[in-house]
C-alpha positions in Angstrom: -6.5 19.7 -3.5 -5.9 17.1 -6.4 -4.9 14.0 -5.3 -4.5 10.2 -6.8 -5.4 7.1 -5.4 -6.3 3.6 -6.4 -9.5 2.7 -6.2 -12.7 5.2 -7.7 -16.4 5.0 -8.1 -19.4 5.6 -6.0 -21.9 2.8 -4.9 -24.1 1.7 -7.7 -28.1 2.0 -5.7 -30.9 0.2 -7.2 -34.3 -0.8 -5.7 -32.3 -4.4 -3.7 -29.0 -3.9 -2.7 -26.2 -5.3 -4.5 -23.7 -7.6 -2.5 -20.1 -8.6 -3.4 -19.1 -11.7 -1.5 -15.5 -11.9 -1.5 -13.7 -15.2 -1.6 -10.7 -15.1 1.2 -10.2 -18.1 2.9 -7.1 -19.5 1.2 -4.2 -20.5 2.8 -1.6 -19.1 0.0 1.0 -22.2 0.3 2.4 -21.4 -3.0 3.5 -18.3 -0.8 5.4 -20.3 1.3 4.2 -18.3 4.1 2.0 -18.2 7.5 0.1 -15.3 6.4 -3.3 -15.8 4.9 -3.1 -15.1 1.4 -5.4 -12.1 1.5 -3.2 -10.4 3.7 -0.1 -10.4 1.8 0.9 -6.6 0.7 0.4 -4.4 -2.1 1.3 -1.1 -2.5 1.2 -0.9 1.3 -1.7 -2.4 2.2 -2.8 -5.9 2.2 -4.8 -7.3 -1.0 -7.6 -7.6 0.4 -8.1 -4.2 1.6 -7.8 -2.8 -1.9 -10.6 -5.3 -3.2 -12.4 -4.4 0.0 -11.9 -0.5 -1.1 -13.0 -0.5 -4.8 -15.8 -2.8 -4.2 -17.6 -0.6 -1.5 -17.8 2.0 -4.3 -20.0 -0.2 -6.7 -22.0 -2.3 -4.3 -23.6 -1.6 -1.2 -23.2 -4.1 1.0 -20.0 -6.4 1.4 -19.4 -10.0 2.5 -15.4 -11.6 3.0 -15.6 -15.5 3.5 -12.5 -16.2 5.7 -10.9 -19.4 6.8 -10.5 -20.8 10.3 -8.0 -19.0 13.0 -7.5 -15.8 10.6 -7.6 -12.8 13.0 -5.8 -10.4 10.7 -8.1 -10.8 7.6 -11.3 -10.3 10.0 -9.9 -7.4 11.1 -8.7 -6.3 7.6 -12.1 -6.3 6.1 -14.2 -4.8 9.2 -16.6 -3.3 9.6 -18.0 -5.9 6.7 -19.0 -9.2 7.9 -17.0 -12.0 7.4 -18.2 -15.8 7.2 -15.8 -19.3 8.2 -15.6 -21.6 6.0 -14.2 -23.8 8.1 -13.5 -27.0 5.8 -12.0 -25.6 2.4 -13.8 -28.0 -0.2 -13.7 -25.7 -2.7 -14.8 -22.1 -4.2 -18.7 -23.3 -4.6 -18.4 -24.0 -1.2 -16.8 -21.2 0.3 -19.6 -19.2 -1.4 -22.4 -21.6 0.0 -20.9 -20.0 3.2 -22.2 -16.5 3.0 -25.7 -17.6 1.1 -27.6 -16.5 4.4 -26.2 -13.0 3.5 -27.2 -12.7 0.0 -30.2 -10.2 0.9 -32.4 -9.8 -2.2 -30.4 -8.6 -5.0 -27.6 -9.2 -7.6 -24.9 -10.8 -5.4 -21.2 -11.0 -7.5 -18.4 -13.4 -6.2 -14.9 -11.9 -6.1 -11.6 -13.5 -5.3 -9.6 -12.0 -2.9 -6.5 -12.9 -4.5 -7.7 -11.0 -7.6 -7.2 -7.2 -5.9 -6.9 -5.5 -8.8 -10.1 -5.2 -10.4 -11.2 -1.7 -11.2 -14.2 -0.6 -10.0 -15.3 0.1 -14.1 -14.9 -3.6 -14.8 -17.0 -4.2 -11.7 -19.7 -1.6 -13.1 -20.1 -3.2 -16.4 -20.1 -6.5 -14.9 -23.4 -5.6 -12.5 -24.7 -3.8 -15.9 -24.5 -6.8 -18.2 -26.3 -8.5 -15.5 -29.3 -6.2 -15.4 -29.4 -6.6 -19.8 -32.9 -7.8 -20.4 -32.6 -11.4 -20.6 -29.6 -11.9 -19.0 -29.5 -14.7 -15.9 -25.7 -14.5 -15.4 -22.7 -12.6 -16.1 -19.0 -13.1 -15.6 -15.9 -11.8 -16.3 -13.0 -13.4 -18.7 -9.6 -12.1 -19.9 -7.3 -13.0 -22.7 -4.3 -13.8 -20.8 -0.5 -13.7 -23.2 -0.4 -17.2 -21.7 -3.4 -18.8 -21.4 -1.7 -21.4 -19.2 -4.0 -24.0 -17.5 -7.4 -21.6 -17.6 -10.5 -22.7 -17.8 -12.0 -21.7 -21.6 -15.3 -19.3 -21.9 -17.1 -21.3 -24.6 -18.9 -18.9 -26.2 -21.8 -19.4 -28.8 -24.3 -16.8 -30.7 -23.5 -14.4 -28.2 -24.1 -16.2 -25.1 -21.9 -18.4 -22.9 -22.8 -21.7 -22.9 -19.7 -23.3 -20.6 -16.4 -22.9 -18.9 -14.2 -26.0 -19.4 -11.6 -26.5 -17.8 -8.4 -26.7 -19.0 -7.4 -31.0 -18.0 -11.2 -31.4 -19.2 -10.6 -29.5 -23.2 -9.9 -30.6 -26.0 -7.0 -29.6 -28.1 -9.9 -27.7 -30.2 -11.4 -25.9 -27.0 -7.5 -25.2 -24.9 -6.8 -23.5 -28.9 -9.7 -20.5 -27.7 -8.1 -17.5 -26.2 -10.8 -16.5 -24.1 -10.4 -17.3 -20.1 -12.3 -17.6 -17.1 -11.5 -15.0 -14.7 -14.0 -16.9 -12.0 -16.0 -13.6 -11.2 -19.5 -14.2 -11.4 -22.5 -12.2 -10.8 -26.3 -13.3 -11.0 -29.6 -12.9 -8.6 -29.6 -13.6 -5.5 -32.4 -15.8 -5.9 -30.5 -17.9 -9.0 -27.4 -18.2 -7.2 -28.5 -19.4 -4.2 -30.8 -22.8 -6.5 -27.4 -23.1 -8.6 -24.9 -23.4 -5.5 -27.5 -25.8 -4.1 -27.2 -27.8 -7.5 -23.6 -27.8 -7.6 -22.1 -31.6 -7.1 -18.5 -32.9 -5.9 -18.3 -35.5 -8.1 -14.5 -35.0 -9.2 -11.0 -36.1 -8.7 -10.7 -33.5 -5.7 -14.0 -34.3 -4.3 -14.7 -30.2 -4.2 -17.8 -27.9 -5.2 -16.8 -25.8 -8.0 -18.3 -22.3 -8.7 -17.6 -22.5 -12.5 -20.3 -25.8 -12.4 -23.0 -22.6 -11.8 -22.3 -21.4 -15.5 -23.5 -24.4 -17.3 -26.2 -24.7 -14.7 -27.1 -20.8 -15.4 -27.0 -21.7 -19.4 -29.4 -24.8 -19.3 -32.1 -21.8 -18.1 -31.0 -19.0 -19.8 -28.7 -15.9 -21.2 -25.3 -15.8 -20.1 -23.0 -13.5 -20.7 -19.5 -12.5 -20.4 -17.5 -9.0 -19.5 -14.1 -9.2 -20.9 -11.3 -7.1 -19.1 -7.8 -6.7 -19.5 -6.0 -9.5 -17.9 -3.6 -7.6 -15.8 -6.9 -6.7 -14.0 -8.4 -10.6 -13.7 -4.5 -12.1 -13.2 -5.0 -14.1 -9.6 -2.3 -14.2 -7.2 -1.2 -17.5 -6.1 2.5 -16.9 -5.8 5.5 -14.2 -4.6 6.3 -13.9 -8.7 2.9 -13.3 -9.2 2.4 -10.8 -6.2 5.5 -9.0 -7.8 3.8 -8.8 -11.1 1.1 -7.0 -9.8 2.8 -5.0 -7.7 4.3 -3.9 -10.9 0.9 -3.3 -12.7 -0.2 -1.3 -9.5 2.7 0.9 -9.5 2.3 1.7 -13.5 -1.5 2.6 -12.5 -0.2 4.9 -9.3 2.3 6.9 -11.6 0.4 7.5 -14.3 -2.1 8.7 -11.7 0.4 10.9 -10.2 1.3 11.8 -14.0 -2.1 12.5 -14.7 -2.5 14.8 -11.7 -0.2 17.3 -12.0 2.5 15.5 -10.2 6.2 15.6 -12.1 8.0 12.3 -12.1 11.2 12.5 -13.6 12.1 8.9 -14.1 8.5 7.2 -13.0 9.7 4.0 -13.3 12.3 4.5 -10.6 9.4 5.9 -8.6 7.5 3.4 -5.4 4.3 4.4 -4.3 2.2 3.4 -1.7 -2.0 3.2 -2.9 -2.9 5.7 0.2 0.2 7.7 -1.3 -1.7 11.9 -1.8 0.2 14.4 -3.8 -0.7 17.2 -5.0 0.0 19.0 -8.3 3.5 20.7 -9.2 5.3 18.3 -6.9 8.7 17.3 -8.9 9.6 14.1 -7.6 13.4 13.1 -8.7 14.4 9.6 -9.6 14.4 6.4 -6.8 12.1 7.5 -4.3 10.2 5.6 -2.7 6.3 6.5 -0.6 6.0 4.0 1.9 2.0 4.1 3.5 0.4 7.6 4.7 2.2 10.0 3.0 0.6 13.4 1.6 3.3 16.4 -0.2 1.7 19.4 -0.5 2.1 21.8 -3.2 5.4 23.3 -4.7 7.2 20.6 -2.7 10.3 19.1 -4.4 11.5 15.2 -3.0 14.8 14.5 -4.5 16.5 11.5 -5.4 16.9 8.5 -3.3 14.7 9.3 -0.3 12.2 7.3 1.9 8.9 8.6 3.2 6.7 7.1 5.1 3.7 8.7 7.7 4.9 12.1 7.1 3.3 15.3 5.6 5.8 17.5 3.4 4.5 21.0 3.3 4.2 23.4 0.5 7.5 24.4 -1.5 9.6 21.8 0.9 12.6 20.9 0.1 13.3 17.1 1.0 16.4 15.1 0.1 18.5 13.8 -1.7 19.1 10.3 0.8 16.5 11.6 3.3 14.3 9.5 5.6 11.1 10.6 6.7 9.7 8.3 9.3 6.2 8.0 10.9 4.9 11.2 12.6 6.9 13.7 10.6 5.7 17.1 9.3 7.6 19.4 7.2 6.5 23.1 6.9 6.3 25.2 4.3 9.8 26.1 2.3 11.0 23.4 4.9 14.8 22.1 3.9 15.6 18.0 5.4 19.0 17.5 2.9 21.5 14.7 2.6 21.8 11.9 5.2 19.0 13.4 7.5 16.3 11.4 9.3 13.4 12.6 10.8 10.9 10.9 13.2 7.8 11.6 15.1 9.2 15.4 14.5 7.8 18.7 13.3 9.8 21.2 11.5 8.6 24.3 11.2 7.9 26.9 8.4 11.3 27.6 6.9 13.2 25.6 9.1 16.6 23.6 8.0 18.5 20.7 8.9 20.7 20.2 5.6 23.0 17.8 6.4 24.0 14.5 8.4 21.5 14.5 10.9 18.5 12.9 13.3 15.7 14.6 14.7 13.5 12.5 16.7 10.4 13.5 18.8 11.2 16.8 18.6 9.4 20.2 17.8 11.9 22.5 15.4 11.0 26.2 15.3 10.2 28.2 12.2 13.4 29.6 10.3 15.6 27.5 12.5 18.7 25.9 11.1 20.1 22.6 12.2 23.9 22.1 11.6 25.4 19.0 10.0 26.0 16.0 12.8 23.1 17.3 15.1 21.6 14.6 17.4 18.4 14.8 19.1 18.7 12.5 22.4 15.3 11.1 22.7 15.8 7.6 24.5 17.0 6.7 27.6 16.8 3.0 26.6 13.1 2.6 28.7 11.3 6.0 27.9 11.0 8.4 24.6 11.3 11.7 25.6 10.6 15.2 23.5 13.2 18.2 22.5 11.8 21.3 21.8 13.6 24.2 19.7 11.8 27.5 19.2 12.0 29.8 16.5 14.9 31.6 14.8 17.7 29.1 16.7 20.7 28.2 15.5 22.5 24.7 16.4 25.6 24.6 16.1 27.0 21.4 14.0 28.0 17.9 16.1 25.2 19.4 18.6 23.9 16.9 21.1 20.7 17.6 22.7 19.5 15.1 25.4 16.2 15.1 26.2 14.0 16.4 27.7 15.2 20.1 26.6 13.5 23.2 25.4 15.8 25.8 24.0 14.3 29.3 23.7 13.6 31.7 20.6 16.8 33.1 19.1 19.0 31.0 20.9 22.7 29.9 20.0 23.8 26.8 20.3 27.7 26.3 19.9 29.5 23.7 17.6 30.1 20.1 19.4 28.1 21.1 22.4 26.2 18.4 24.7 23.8 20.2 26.1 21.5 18.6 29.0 19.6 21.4 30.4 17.3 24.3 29.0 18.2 27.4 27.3 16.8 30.7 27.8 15.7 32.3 24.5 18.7 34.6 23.4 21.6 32.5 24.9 24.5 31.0 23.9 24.9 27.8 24.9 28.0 26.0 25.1 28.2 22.4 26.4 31.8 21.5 25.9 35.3 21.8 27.6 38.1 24.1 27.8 40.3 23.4 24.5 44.1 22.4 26.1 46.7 22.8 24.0 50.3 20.9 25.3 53.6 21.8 23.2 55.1 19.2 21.2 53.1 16.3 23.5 51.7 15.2 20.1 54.7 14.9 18.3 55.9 12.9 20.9 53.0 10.8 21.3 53.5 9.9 17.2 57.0 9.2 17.4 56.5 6.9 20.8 54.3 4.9 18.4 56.1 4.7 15.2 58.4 2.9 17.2 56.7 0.6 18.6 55.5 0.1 15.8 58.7 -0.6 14.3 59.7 -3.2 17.1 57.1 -4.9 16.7 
């Protein structure tokens, strides 16, 4: 099975462990929002998760800093420890918080707010580190709009400072190379430059970039330069939708890239747990909402919605269907236009082509559901399940209230209500005796027409 997903890599093992510390305690008001930061979504997941993700597969042991009163993001990033900073004075603060964690060796701060990182820029980052010589090594960008970033100042090869971009000169904002803030040294030399690291500023907080110049008064530092899209943070909803956007150009091209046809990508959503496998044809404005797999063969026309479902080989899904959570679709399976789908398996072959739900329900193979069919499955307190075996035909503007099994073979007639079980072979029928009166509805129209007229 070929498959795409977002992050890649395996752990990176050397003689001391290597420990990310991830930087997650901010509040995100630029957000406007009660959620922590970190936990605001991408591709279906929160932001953290994805940093969480491709950072297990370089280093081996992980370490999220969290604010106060932030239950989610604790939760998000177990089973990794996670540390309170519990007064935010800043970012060479927040990673004073997790020092007692460091273990032995290289440690690298991340941001949470900076999810995108690939776990290749996070490889060359620990192996610029390790270059003989080398005491510290961070990552910078060259941004379209350098904007307020701090400047790498660069000289013979070796950083010698970031300045900030209130502190530069006209000379020193005029450099196109950025600080990204992602740093990575010994545990050892981290721990004596943190310690070193003063306050003494208009805000009064302890600022990681102070450990470069610290780092270059002893020694070799150098820098990993990455494409910004990667290093961009996220401080805001416009710039969660730009990297939404960036995600979703990695995911197609990964779906591309795999064997997966997209015939307009750009019109394409994906979630980053999104798994399909090759000679899928995926048709224009679709979108994958979280825990999705399509098999093989399958075909998901335009304008559909999946999410938590499992589309089977050679399925047939769409246009304007809905997959909700739970579904499975069997192989050579058929859900067409207008047809939702919940907590429901269809089985090999089976169809429902038009204008209908199916919820908590088990369809048989080769079944066909007719157009307007309703699956009954609440009685406003409890769910309850239908089951329909193999080789049935419903009938359309069928009504099953649950609980009801219907038998193999079965027919169910057109616009019946059925509330009881059917043997396999039966016909069902669940509706009354057509009356037919003479002429009553001509005179029903004309009694009307002139009331109408009168007023």
């Amino acid at each position: 099975m070929t498959s795409f997903s977002f992050s890649d890599g395996q752990p990176v093992h050397h003689h001391k462990p290597t420990t990310a510390v991830i930087l997650a305690a901010g509040l995100g008001t630029r957000m406007h929002s009660g959620l922590p930061k970190a936990m605001h979504p991408l591709g279906g997941r929160p932001m953290i998760s994805h940093l969480i993700e491709t950072a297990s597969g370089v280093f081996e042991r992980i370490i999220v800093v969290v604010g106060p009163d932030m239950p989610s993001l604790e939760k998000a990033a177990a089973p990794w420890p996670c540390v309170v900073q519990v007064e935010r004075l800043g970012t060479g603060h927040a990673a004073r918080m997790a020092e007692a964690l460091f273990g032995e060796g290289d440690v690298a701060i991340l941001y949470a707010d900076n999810p995108l990182i690939t776990a290749d820029t996070m490889r060359a980052l620990l192996s610029t580190r390790r270059a003989k010589g080398t005491s510290l090594a961070l990552l910078a960008m060259r941004p379209a709009d350098p904007a307020k970033y701090g400047r790498v100042i660069v000289e013979n090869g070796s950083v010698r400072e970031v300045i900030e971009f209130k502190d530069a000169t006209e000379e020193q904002r005029a450099i196109g190379l950025c600080n990204a803030g992602v740093l990575c040294a010994s545990s050892d030399d981290l721990c004596r430059w943190l310690g070193d690291v003063r306050n003494d500023n208009a805000q009064g907080e302890y600022y990681l970039t102070d450990v470069v110049a610290l780092a270059a008064s002893e020694g070799l530092v150098r820098h990993v330069e990455a494409p910004a899209e990667e290093l961009a943070g996220i401080n805001s909803r416009t710039e969660l939708a730009t990297a939404e956007a960036t995600l979703q150009k990695r995911l197609r091209l990964s779906a591309l890239e795999a064997g997966v046809t997209l015939i307009a990508p750009e019109t394409v959503f994906f979630s980053a747990d999104t798994i399909i496998e090759p000679d899928v044809v995926v048709e224009p404005n679709v979108v994958f909402g979280p825990g999705v797999t399509v098999r093989s063969g399958a075909r998901i026309r335009a304008f559909s919605h999946l999410e938590g479902c499992v589309v089977g080989e050679e399925a047939l899904i769409g246009p304007y269907a809905r997959l909700r959570p739970g579904t499975i679709c069997g192989r050579a399976s058929h859900v067409g236009n207008f047809v939702e789908l919940k907590a429901t398996e269809l089985g090999d072959g089976a169809k429902a082509n038009h204008l209908t739900y199916l919820g908590d329900a088990r369809i048989g193979q080769r079944t066909n559901v007719g157009a307007g069919t309703i699956t009954c499955n609440y009685d406003g307190v409890f769910k309850h399940r239908t089951t329909i075996g193999n080789d049935v035909f419903v009938g359309s503007d069928s009504i099953l209230v649950a609980p009801i099994s219907v038998g193999d073979g079965a027919l169910l007639a057109a616009g019946s209500v059925l509330t009881e079980d059917v043997e396999p072979g039966a016909l069902a029928l669940g509706r009354s005796r057509q009356i037919n009166k003479a002429m009553r509805g001509q005179e029903i129209a004309s009694t009307l027409r002139a009331k109408k007229e009168n007023g």
